[in-house]
Backbone as JSON, one array per atom type, in Angstrom:
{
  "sequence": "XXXXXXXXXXXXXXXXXXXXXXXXXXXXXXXXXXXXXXXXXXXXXXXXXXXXXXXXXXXXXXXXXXXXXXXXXXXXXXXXXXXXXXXXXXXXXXXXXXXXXXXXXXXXXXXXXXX",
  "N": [[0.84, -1.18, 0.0], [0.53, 2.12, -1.01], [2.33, 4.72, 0.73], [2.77, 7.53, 2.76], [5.17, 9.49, 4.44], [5.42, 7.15, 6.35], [2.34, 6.7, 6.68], [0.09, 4.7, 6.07], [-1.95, 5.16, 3.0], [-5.3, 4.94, 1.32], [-7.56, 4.35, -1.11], [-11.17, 2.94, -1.86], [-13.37, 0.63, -3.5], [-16.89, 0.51, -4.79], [-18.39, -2.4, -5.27], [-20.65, -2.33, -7.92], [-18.88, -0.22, -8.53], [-16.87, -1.19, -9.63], [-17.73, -3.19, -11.22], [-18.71, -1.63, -13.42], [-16.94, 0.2, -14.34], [-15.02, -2.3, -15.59], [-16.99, -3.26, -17.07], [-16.85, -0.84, -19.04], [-14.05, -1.01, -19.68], [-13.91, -3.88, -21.33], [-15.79, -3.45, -23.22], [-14.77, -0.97, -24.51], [-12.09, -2.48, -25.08], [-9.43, -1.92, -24.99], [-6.89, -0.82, -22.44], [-5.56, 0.14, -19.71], [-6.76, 0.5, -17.24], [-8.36, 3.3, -14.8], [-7.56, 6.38, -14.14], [-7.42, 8.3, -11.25], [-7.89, 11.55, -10.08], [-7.0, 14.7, -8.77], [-7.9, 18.56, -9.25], [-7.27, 21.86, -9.88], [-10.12, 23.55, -9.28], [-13.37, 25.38, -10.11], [-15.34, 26.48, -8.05], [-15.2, 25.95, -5.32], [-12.87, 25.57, -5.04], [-11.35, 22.26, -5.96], [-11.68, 19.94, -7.95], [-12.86, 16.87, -8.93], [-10.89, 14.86, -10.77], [-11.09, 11.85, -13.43], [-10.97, 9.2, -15.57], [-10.42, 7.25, -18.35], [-7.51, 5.48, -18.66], [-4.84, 3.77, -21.08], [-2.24, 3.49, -20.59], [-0.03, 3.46, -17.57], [1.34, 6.2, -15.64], [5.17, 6.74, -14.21], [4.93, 7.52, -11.43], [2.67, 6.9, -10.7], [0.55, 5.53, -8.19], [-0.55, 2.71, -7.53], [-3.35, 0.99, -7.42], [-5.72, -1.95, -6.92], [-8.77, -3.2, -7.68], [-10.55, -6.32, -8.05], [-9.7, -6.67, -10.41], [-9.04, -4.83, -11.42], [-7.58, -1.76, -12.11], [-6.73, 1.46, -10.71], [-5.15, 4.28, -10.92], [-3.08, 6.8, -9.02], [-1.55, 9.95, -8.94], [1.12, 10.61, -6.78], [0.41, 13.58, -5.67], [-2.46, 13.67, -6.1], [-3.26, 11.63, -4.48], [-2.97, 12.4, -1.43], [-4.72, 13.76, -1.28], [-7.62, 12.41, -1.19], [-7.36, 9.89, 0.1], [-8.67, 7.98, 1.66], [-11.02, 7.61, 0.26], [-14.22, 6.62, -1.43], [-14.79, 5.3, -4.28], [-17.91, 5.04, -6.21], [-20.78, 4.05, -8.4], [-23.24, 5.51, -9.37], [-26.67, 4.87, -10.12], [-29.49, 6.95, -10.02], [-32.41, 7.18, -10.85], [-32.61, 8.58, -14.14], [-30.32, 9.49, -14.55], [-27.17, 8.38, -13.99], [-23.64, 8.03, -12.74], [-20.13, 8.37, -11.34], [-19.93, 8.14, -7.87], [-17.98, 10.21, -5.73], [-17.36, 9.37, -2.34], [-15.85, 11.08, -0.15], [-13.98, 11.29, 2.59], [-12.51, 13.35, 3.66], [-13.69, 16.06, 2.47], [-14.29, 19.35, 3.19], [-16.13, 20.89, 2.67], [-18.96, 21.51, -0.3], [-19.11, 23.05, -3.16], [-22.71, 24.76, -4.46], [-23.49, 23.62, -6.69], [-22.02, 21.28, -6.8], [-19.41, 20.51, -8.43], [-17.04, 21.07, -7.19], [-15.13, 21.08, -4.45], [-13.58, 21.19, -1.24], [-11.18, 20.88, 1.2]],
  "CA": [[0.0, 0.0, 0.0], [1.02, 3.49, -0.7], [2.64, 5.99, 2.23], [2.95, 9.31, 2.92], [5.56, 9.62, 5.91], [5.18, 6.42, 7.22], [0.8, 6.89, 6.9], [-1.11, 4.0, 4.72], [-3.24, 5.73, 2.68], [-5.83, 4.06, 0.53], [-8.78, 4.52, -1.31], [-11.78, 1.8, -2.72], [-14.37, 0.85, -5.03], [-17.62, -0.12, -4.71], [-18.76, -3.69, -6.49], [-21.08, -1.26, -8.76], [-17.65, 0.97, -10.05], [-15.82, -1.78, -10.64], [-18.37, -3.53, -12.69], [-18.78, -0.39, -14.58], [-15.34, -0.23, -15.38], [-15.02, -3.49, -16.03], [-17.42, -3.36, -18.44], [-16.45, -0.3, -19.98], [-13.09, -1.53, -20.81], [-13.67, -4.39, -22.3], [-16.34, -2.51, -24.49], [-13.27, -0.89, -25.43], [-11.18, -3.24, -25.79], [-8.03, -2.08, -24.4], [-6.37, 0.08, -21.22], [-4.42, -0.42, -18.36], [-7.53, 1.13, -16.24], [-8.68, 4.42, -14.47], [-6.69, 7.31, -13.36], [-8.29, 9.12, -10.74], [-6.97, 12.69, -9.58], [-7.95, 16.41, -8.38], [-7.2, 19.76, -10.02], [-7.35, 23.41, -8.91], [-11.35, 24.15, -10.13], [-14.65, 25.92, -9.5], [-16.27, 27.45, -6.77], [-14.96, 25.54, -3.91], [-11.29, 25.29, -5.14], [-11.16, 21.27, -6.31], [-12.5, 19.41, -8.42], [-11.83, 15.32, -9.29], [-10.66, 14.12, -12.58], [-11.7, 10.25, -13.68], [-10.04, 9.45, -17.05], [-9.82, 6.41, -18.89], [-5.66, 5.56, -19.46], [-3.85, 2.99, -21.52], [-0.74, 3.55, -19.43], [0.27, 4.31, -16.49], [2.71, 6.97, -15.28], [6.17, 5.88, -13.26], [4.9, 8.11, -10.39], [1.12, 6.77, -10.22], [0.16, 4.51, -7.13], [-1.96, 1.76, -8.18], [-4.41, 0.05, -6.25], [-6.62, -2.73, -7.8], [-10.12, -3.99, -7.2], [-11.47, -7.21, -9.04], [-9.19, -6.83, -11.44], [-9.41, -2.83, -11.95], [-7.31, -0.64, -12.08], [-7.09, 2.73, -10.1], [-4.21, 4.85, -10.64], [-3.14, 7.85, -8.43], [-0.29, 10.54, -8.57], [0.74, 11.12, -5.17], [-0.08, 14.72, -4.82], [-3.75, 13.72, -5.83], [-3.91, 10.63, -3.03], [-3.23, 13.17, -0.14], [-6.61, 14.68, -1.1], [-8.66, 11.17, -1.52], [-7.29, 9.27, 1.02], [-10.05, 7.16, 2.39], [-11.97, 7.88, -0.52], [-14.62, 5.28, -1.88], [-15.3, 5.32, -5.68], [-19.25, 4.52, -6.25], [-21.59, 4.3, -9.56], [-24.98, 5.2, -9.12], [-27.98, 5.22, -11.08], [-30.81, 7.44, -9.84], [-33.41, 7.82, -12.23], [-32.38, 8.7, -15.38], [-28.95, 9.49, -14.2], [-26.13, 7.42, -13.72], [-22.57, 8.24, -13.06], [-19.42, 8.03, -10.4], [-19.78, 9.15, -6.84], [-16.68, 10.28, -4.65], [-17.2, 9.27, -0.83], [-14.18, 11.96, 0.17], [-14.06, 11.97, 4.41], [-11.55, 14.88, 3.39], [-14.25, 17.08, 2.11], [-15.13, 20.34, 4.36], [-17.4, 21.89, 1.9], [-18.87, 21.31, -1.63], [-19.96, 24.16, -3.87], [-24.18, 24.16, -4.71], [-23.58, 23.05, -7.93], [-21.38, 20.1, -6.69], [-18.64, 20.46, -9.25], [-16.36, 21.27, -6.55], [-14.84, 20.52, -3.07], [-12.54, 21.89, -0.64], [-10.29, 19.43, 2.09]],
  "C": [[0.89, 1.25, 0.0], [1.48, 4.69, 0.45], [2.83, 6.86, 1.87], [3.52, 9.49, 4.25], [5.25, 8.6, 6.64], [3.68, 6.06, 7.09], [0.22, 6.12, 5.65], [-1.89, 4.64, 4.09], [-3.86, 4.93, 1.36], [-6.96, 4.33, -0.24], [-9.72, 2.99, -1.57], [-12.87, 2.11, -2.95], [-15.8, 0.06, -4.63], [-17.63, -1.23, -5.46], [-19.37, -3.33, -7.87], [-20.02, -0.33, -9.72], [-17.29, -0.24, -10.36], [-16.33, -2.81, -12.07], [-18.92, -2.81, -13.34], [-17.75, -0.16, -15.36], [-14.94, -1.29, -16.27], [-15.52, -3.47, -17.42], [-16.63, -2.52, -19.45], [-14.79, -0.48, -20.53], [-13.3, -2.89, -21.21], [-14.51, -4.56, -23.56], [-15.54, -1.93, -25.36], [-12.47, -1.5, -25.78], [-9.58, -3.16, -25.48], [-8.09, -0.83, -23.39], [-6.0, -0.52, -19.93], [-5.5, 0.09, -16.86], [-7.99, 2.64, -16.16], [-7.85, 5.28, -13.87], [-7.55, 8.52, -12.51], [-6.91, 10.22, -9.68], [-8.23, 13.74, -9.29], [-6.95, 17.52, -9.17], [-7.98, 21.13, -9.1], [-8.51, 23.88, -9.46], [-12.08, 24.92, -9.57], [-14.41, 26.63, -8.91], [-15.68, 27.65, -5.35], [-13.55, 25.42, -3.24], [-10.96, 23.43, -5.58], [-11.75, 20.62, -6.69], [-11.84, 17.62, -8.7], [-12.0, 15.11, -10.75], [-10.76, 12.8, -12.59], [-11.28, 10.37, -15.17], [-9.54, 7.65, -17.15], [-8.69, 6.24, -19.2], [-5.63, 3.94, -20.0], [-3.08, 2.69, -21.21], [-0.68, 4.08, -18.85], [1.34, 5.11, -15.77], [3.41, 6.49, -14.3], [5.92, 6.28, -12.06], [3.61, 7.54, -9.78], [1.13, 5.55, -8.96], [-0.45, 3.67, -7.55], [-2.71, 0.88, -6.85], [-5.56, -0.68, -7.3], [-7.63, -3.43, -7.19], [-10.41, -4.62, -8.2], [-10.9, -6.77, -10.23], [-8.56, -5.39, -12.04], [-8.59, -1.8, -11.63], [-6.87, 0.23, -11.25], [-6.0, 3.61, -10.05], [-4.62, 6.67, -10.16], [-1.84, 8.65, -8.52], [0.07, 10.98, -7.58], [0.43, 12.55, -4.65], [-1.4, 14.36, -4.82], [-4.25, 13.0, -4.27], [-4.03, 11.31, -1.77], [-4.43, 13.78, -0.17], [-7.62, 13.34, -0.96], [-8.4, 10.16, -0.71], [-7.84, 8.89, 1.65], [-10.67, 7.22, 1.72], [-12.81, 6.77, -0.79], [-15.0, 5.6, -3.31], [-16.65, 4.67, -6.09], [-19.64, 4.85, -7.94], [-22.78, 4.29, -9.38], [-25.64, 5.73, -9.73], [-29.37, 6.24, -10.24], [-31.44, 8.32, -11.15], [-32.82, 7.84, -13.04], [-31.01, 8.8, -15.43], [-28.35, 8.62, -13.7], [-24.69, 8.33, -13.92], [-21.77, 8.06, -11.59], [-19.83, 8.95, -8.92], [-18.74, 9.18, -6.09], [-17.32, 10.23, -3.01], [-15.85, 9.75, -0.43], [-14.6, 11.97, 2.13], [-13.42, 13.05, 4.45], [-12.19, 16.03, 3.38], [-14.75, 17.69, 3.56], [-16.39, 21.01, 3.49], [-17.13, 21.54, 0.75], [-19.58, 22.58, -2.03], [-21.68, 23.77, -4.3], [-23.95, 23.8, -5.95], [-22.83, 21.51, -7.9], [-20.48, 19.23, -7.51], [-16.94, 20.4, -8.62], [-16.14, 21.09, -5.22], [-13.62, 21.32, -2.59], [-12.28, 21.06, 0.62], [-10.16, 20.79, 3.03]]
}
């Protein structure tokens, strides 16, 4: 498992992401998995990036569920650290949810987050 100073840090996946993923690569047909990160956005100051890769960078962390994937660059993991990666359908919508224990506040539009 990945450290930071000595400090395990980890994230995981629901059964739901990873058989979403799952599927969607081998709909596609090829990739080395998901790269999940944060960037400097919005409202709130952070937003998460989710991004299909092919390869994975020499710096990324990996962590794998059921087969899957999950790469991290370590500045992102200090923000997501405990995180859980979810897929959920309500209603008509479907898409990933971040379980962050990190988060102090999300913007009302919920594009954004702040640790």
């Amino acid at each position: 498992m990945p450290s930071v100073l000595g400090v395990i840090m980890a994230i995981s996946m629901t059964q739901a992401a990873i058989d979403h993923v799952a599927r969607y690569l081998e709909k596609r047909g090829h990739g080395a998995g998901i790269r999940l990160g944060v960037r400097t956005s919005g409202c709130s100051g952070m937003a998460y990036v989710l991004e299909f890769v092919d390869a994975q960078e020499p710096e990324d962390q990996i962590f794998e569920f059921g087969g899957v994937k999950v790469m991290i660059d370590p500045k992102s993991l200090a923000y997501l650290d405990g995180t859980e990666l979810d897929f959920v359908r309500e209603g008509l919508n479907e898409g990933f949810k971040f379980n962050n224990p990190n988060v102090r506040s999300e913007c009302g539009c919920g594009e954004s987050f702040n640790v």
